[in-house]
KEVEX-526582 format. One record per residue: residue number from 1; residue in one letter; x, y, z of N, C-alpha, C in turn. Coordinates in nm, 2 decimals. Layout:
BEGIN
<NUM A <X Y Z> <X Y Z> <X Y Z>>
...
//
This chain:
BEGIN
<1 X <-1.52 -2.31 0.54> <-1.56 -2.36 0.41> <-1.70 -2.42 0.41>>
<2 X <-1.79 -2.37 0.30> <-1.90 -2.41 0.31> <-1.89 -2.60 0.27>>
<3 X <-2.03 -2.62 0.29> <-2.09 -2.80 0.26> <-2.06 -2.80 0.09>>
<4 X <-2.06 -2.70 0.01> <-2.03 -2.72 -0.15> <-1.91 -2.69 -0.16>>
<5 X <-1.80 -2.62 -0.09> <-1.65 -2.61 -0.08> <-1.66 -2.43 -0.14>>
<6 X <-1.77 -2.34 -0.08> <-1.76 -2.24 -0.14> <-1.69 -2.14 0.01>>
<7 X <-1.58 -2.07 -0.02> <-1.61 -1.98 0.12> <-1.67 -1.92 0.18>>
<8 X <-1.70 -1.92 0.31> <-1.79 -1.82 0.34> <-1.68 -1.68 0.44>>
<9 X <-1.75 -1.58 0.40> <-1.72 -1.47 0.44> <-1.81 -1.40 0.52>>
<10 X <-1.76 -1.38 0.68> <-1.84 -1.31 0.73> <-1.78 -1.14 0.71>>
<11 X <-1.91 -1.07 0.73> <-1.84 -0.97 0.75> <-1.95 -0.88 0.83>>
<12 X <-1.92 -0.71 0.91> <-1.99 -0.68 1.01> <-1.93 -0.54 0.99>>
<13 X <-2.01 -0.42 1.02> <-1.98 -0.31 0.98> <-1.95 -0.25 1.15>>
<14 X <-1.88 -0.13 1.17> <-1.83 -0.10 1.30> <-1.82 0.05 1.28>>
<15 X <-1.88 0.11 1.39> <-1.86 0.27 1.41> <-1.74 0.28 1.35>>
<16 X <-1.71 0.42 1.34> <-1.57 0.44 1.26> <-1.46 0.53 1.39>>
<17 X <-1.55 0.57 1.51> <-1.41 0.56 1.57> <-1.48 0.47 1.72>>
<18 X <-1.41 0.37 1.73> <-1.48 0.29 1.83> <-1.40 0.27 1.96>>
<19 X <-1.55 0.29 2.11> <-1.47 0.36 2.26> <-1.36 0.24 2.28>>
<20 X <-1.29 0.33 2.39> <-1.17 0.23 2.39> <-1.20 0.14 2.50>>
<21 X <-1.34 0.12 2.56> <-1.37 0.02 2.61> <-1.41 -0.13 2.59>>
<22 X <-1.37 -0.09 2.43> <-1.48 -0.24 2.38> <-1.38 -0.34 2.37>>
<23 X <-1.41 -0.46 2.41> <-1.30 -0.57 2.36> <-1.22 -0.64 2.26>>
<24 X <-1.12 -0.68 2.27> <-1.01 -0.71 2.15> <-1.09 -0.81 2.09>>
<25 X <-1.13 -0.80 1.93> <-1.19 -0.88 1.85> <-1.13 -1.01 1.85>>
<26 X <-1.21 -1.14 1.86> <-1.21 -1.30 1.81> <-1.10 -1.29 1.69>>
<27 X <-0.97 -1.37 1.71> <-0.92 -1.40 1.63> <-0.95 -1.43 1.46>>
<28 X <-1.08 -1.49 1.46> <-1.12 -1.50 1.34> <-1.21 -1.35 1.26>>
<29 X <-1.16 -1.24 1.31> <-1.20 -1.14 1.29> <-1.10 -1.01 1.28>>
<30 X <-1.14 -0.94 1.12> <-0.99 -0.85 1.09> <-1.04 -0.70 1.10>>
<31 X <-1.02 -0.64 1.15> <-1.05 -0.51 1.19> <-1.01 -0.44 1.10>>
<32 X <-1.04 -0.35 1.01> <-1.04 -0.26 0.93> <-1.09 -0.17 0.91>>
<33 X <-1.04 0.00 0.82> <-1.10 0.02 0.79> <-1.13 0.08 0.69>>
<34 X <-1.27 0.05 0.65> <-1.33 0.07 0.50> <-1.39 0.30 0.49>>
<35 X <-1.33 0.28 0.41> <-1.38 0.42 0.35> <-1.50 0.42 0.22>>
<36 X <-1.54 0.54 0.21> <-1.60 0.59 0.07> <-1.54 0.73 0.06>>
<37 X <-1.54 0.75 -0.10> <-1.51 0.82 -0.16> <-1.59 0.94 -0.15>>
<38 X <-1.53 1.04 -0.07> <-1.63 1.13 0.01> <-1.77 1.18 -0.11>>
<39 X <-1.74 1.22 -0.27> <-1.81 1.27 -0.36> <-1.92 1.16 -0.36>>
<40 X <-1.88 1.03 -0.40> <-1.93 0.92 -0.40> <-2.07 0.88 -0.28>>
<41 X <-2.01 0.88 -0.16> <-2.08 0.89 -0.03> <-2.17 0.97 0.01>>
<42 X <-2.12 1.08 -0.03> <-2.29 1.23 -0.05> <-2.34 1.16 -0.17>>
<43 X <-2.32 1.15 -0.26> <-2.46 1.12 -0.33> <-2.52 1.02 -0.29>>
<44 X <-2.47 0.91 -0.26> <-2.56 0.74 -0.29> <-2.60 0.74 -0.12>>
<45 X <-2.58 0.81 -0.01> <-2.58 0.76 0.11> <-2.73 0.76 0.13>>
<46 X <-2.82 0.82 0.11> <-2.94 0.77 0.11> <-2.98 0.65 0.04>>
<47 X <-2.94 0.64 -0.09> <-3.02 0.53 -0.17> <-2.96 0.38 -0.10>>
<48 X <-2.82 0.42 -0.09> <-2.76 0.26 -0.08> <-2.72 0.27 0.09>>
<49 X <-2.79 0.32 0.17> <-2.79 0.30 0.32> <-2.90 0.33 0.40>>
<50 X <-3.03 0.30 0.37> <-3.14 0.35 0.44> <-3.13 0.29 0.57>>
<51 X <-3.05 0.17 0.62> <-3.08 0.13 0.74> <-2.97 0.14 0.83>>
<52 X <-2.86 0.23 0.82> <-2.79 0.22 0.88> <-2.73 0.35 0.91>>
<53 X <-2.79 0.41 1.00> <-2.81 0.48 1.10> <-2.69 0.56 1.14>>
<54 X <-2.62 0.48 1.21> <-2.53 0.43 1.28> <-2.38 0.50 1.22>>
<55 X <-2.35 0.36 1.13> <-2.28 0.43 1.00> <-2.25 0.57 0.97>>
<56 X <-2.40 0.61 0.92> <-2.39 0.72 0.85> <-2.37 0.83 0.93>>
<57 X <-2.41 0.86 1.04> <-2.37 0.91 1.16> <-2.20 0.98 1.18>>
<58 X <-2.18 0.88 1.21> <-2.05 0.80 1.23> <-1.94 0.90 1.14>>
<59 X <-1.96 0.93 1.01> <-1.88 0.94 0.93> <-1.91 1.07 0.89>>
<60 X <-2.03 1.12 0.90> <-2.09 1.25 0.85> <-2.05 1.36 0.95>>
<61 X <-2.06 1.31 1.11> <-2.06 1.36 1.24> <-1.90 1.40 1.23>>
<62 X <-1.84 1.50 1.16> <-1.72 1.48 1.18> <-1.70 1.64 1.10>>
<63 X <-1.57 1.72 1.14> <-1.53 1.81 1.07> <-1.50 1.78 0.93>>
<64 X <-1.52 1.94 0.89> <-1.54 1.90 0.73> <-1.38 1.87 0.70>>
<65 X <-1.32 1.80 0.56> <-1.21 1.78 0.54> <-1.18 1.61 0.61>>
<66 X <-1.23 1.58 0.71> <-1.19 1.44 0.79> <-1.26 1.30 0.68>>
<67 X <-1.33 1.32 0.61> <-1.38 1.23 0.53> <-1.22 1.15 0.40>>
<68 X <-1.17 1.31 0.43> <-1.06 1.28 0.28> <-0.95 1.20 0.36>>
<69 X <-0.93 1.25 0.48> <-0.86 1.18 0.55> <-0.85 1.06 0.58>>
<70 X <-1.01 1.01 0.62> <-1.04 0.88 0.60> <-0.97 0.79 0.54>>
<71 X <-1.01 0.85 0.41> <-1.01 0.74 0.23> <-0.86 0.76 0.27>>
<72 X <-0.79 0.84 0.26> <-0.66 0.82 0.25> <-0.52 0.72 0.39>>
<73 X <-0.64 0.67 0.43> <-0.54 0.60 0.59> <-0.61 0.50 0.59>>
<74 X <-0.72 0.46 0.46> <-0.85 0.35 0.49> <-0.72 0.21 0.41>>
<75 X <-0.79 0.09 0.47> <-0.74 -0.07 0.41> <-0.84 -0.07 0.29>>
<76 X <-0.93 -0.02 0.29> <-1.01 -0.10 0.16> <-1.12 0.05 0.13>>
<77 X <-1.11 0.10 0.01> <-1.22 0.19 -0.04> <-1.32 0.18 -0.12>>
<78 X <-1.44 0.22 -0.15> <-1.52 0.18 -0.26> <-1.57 0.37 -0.32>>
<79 X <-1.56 0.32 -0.45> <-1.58 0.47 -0.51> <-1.72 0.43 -0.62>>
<80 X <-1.71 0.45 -0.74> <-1.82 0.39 -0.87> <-1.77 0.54 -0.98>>
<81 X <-1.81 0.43 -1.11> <-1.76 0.43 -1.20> <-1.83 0.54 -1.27>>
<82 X <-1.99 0.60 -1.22> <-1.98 0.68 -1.29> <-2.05 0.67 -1.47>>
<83 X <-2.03 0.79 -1.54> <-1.99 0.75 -1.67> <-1.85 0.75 -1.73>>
<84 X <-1.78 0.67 -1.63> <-1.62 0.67 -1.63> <-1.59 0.49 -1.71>>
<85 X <-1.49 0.47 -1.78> <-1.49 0.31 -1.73> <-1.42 0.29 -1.64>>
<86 X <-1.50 0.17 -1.57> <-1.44 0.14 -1.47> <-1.30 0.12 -1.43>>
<87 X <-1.26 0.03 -1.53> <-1.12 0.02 -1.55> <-1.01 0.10 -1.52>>
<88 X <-1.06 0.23 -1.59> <-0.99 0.36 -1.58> <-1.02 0.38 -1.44>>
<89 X <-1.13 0.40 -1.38> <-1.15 0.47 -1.23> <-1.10 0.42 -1.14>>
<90 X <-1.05 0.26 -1.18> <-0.95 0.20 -1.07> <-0.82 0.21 -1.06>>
<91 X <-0.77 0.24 -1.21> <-0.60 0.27 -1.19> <-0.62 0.40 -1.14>>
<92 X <-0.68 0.52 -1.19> <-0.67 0.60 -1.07> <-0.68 0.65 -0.96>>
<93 X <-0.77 0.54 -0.91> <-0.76 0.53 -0.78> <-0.68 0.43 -0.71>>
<94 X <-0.57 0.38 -0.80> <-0.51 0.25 -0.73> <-0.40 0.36 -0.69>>
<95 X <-0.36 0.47 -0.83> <-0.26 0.54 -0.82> <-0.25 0.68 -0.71>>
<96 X <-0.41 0.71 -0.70> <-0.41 0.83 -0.56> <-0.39 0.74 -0.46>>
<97 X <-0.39 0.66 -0.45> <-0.40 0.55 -0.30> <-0.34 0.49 -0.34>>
<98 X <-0.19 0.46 -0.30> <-0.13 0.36 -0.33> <-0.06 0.29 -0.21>>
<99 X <-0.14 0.32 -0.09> <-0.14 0.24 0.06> <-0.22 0.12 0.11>>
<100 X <-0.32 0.16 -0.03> <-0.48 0.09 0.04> <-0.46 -0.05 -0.03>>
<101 X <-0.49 -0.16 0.05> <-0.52 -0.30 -0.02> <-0.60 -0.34 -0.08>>
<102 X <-0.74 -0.24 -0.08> <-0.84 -0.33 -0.23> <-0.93 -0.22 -0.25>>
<103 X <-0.95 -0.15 -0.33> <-1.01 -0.11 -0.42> <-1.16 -0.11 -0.48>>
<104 X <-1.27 -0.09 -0.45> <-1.35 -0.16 -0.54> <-1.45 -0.01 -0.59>>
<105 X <-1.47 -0.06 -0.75> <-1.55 0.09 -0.82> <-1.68 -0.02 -0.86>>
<106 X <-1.78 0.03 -0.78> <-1.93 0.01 -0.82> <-1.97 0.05 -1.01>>
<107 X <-1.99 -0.09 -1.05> <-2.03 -0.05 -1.19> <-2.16 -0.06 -1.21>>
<108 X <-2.22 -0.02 -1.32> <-2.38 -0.02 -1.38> <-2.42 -0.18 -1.35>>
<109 X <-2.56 -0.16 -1.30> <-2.61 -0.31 -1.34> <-2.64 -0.34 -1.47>>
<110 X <-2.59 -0.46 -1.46> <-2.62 -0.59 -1.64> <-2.71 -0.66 -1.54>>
<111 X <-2.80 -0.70 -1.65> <-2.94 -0.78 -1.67> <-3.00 -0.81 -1.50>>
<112 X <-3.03 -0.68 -1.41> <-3.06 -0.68 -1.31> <-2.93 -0.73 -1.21>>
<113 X <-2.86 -0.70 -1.24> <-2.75 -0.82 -1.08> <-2.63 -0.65 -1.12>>
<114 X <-2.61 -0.61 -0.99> <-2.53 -0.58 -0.93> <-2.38 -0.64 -0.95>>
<115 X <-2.24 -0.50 -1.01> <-2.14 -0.62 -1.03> <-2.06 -0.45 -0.92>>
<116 X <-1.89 -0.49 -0.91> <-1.82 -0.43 -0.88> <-1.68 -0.45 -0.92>>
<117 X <-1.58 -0.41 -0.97> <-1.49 -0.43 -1.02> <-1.35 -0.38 -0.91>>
<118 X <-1.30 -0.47 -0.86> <-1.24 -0.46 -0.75> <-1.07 -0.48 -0.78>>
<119 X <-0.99 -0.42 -0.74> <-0.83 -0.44 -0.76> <-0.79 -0.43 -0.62>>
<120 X <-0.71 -0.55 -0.57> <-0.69 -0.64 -0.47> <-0.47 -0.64 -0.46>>
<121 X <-0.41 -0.56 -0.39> <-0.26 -0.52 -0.42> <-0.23 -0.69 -0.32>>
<122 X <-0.14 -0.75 -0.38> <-0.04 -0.85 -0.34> <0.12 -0.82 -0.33>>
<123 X <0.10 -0.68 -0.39> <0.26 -0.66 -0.32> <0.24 -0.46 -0.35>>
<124 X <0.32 -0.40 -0.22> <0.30 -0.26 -0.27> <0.42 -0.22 -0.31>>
<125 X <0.42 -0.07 -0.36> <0.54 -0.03 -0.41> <0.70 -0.05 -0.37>>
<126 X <0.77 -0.07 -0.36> <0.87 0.00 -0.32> <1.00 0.09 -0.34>>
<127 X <1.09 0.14 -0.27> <1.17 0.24 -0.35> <1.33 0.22 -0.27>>
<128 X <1.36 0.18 -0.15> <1.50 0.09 -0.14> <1.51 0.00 -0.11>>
<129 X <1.52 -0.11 -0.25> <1.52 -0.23 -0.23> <1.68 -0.31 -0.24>>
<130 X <1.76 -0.31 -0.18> <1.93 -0.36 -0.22> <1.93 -0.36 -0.36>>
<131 X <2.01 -0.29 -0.43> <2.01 -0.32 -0.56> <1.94 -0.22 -0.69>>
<132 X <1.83 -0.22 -0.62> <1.71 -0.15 -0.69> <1.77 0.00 -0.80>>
<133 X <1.76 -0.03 -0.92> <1.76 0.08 -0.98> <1.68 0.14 -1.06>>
<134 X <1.53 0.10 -1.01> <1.42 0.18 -1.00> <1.31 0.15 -0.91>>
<135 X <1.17 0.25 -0.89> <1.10 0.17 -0.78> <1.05 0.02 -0.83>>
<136 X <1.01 -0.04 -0.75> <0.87 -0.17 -0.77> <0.78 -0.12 -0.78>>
<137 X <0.71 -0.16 -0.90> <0.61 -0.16 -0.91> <0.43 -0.27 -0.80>>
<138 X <0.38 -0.16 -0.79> <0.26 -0.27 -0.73> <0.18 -0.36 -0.79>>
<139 X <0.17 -0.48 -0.71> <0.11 -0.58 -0.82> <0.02 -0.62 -0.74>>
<140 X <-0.08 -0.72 -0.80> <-0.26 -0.75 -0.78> <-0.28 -0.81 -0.88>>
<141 X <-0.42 -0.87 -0.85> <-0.54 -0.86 -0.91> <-0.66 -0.78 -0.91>>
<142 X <-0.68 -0.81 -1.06> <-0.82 -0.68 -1.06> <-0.95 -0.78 -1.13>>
<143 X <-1.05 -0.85 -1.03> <-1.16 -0.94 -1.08> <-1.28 -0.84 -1.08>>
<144 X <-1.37 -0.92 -1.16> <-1.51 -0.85 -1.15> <-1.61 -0.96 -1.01>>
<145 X <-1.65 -0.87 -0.90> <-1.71 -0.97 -0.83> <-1.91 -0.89 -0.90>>
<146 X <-1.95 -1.05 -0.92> <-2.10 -1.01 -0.94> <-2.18 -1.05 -0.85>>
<147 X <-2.31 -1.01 -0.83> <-2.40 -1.07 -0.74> <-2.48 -1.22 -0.84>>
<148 X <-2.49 -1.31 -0.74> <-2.52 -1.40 -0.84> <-2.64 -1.44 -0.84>>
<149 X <-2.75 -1.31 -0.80> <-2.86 -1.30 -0.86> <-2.93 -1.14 -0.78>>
<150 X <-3.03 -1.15 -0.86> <-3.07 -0.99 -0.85> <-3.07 -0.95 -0.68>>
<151 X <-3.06 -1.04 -0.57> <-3.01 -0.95 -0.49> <-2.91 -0.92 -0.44>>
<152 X <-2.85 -0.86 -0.44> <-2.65 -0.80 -0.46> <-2.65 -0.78 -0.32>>
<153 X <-2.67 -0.80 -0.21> <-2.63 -0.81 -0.11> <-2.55 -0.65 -0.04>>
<154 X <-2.44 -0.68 0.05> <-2.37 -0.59 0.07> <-2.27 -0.58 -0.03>>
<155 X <-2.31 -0.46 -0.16> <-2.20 -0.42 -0.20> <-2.10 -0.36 -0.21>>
<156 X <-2.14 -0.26 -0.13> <-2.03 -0.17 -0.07> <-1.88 -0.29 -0.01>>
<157 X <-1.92 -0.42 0.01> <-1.87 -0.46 0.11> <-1.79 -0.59 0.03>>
<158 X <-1.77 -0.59 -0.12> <-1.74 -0.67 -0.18> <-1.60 -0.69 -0.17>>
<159 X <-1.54 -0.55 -0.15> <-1.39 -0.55 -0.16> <-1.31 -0.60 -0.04>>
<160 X <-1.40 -0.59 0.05> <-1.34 -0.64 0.22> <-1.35 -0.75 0.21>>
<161 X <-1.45 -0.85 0.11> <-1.49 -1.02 0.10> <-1.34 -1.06 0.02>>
<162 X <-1.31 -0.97 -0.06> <-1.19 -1.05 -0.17> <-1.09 -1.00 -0.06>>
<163 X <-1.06 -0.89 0.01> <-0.93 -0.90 0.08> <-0.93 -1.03 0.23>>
<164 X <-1.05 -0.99 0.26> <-1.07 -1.14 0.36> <-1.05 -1.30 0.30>>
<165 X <-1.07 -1.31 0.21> <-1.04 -1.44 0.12> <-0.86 -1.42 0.15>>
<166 X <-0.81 -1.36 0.07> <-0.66 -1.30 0.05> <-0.63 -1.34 0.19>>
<167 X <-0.66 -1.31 0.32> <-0.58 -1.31 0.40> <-0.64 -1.48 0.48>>
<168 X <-0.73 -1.53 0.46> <-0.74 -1.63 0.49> <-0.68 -1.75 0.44>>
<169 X <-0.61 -1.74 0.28> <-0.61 -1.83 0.18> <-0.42 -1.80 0.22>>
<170 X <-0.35 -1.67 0.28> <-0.20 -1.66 0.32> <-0.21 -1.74 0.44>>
<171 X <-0.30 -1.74 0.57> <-0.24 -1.85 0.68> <-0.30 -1.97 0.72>>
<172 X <-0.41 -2.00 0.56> <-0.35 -2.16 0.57> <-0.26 -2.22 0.50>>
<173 X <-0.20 -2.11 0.39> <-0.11 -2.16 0.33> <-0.01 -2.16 0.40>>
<174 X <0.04 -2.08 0.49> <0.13 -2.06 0.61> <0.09 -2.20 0.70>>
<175 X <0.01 -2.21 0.76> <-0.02 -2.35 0.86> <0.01 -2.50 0.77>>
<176 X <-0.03 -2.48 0.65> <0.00 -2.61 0.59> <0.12 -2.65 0.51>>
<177 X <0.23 -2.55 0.49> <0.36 -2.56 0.45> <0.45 -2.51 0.52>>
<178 X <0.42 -2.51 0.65> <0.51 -2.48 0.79> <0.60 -2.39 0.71>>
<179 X <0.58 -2.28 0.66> <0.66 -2.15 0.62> <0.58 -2.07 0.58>>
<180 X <0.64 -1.94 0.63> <0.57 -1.80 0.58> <0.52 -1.81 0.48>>
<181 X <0.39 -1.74 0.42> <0.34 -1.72 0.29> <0.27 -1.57 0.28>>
<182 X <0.33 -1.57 0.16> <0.32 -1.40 0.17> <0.15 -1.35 0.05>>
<183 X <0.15 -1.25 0.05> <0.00 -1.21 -0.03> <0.04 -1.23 -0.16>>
<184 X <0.18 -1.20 -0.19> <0.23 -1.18 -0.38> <0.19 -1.39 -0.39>>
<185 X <0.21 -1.45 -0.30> <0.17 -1.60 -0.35> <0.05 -1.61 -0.38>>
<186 X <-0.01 -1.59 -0.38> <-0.19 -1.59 -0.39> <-0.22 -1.64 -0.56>>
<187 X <-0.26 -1.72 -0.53> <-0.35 -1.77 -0.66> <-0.42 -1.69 -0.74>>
<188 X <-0.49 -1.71 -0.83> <-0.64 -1.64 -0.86> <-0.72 -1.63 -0.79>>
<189 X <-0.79 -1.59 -0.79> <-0.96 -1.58 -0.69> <-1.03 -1.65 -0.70>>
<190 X <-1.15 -1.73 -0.65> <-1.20 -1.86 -0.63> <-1.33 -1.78 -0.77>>
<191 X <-1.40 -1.92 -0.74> <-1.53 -1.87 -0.89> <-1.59 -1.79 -0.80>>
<192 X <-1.62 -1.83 -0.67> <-1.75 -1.77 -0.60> <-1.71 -1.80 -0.45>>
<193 X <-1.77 -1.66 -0.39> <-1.78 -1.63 -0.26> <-1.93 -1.63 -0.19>>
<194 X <-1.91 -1.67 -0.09> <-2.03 -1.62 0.01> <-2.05 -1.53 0.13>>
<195 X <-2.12 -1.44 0.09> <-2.09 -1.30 0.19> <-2.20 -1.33 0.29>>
<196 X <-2.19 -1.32 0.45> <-2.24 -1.33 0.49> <-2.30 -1.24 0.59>>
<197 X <-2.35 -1.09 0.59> <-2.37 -0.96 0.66> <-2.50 -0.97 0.74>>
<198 X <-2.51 -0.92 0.85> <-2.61 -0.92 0.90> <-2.73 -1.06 0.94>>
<199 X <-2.65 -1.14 0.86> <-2.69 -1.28 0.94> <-2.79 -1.35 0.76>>
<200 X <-2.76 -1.25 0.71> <-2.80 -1.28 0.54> <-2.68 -1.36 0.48>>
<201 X <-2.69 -1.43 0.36> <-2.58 -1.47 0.31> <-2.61 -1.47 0.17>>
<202 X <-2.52 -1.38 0.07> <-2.52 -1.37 -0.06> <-2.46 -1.44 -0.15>>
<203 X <-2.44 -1.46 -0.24> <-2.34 -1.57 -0.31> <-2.29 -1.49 -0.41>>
<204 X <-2.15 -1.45 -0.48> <-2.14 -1.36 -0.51> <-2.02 -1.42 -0.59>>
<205 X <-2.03 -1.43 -0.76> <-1.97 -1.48 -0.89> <-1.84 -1.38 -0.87>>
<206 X <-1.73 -1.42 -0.90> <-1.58 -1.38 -0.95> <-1.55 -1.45 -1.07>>
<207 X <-1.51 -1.32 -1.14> <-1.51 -1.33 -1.30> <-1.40 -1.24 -1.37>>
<208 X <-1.32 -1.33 -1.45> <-1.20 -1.24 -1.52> <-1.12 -1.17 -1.51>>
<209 X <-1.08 -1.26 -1.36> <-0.94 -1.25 -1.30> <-0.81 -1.20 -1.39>>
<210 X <-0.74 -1.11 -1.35> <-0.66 -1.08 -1.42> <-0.48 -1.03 -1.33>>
<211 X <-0.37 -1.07 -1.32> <-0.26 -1.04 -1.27> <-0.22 -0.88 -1.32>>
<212 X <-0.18 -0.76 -1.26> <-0.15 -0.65 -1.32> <-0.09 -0.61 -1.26>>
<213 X <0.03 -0.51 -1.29> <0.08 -0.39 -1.22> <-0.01 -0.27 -1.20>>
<214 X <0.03 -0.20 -1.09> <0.03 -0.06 -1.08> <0.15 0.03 -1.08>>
<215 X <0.18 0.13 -1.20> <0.32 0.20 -1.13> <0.30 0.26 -1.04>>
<216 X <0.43 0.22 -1.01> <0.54 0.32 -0.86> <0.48 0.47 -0.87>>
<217 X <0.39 0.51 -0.72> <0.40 0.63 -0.78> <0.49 0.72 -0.74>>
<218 X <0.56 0.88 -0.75> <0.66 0.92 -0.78> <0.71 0.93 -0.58>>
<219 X <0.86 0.90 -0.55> <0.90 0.87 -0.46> <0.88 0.99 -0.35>>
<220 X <0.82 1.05 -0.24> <0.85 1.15 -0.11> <0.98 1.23 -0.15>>
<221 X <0.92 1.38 -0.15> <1.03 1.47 -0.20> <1.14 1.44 -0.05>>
<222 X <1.27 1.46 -0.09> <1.38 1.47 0.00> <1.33 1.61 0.12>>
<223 X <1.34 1.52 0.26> <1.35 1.63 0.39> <1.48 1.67 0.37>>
<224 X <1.60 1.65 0.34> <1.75 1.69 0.37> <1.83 1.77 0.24>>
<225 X <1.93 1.80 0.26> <1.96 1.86 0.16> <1.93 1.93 0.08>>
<226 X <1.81 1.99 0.06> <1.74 2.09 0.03> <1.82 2.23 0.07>>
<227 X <1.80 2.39 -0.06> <1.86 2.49 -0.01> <1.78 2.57 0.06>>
<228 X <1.83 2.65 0.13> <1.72 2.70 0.20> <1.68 2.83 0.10>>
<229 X <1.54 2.89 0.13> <1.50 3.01 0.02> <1.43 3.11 0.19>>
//
């Protein structure tokens, strides 16, 4: 917690398949991994990655088809909006992906500042639950995170700040009420974050938080019982 009570969020980008020599990350550090939206990622990778090499390497260096694979086994994706609304571009991508924990669709800039509209799952679907006579539905929040001034920082990287919040705000709620606490307890989202990449630190507005479902999407066709053809 920062000296004004704002969080701070580190965060650090990592090859995408990393040797198995390197060491087990500092506790205070959550391993993940972030995808793009392969369509998404061919267009913008020049404009919105000129310094990172590395990365882009990383991800491009790979048979074709393995990108989709990515997004689909990724904890956190970022896509953009497009001339889509956003809104729309995240239910359906909340709905093709309904494994991933947060979401974020890059929208147009308003009055120079960078925004991103991010949906953040606190509980995922499910389909046998004792009792259940239909699936669960997935629930979240869906906030607007903005840059809180014309330099927007790591955006790509907004959606890993709100899930890193989420999981730091579950174990101290866990440490300070000597009982489990789960992600569906989660409050709203704080006003404001501090991202801190590359040894920079951005300050980055949360705005018009909202509690939502996502529906169940339709349940894994039956392996058994099936006739044979």
């Amino acid at each position: 917690m920062g000296a004004d009570g704002v969080l701070q969020i580190y965060l650090t980008r990592y090859i995408a398949d990393m040797p198995d020599d390197i060491a087990p990350e500092p506790e205070t550090l959550d391993l993940h991994l972030m995808a793009i939206d392969p369509p998404v990622w061919a267009e913008h990778r020049e404009k919105m990655h000129p310094r990172y090499g590395v990365e882009r390497n990383a991800v491009h260096g790979r048979s074709p088809g393995s990108e989709e694979n990515d997004v689909g086994r990724a904890n956190v994706i970022v896509t953009a909006a497009k001339d889509k609304p956003p809104l729309l571009v995240l239910d359906e991508t909340m709905h093709r992906f309904p494994h991933v924990s947060a979401i974020g669709v890059i929208t147009r800039r308003v009055e120079g500042r960078a925004s991103c509209l991010v949906g953040l799952r606190t509980r995922f679907s499910h389909y046998m639950l004792p009792g259940a006579t239909k699936p669960c539905d997935a629930k979240g929040y869906v906030v607007t995170m903005t840059a809180a001034s014309t330099k927007a920082g790591p955006l790509l990287l907004y959606p890993s700040a709100l899930l890193g919040w989420a999981r730091w705000w579950t174990r101290n709620a866990t440490v300070l009420s000597d009982r489990e606490r789960y992600m569906e307890e989660l409050p709203p989202p704080p006003l404001s974050l501090d991202i801190t990449e590359a040894w920079r630190t951005f300050r980055i507005d949360l705005s018009e938080p909202e509690l939502t479902r996502w529906p169940a999407p339709p349940p894994p066709p039956m392996l058994y019982g099936a006739p044979d053809h």
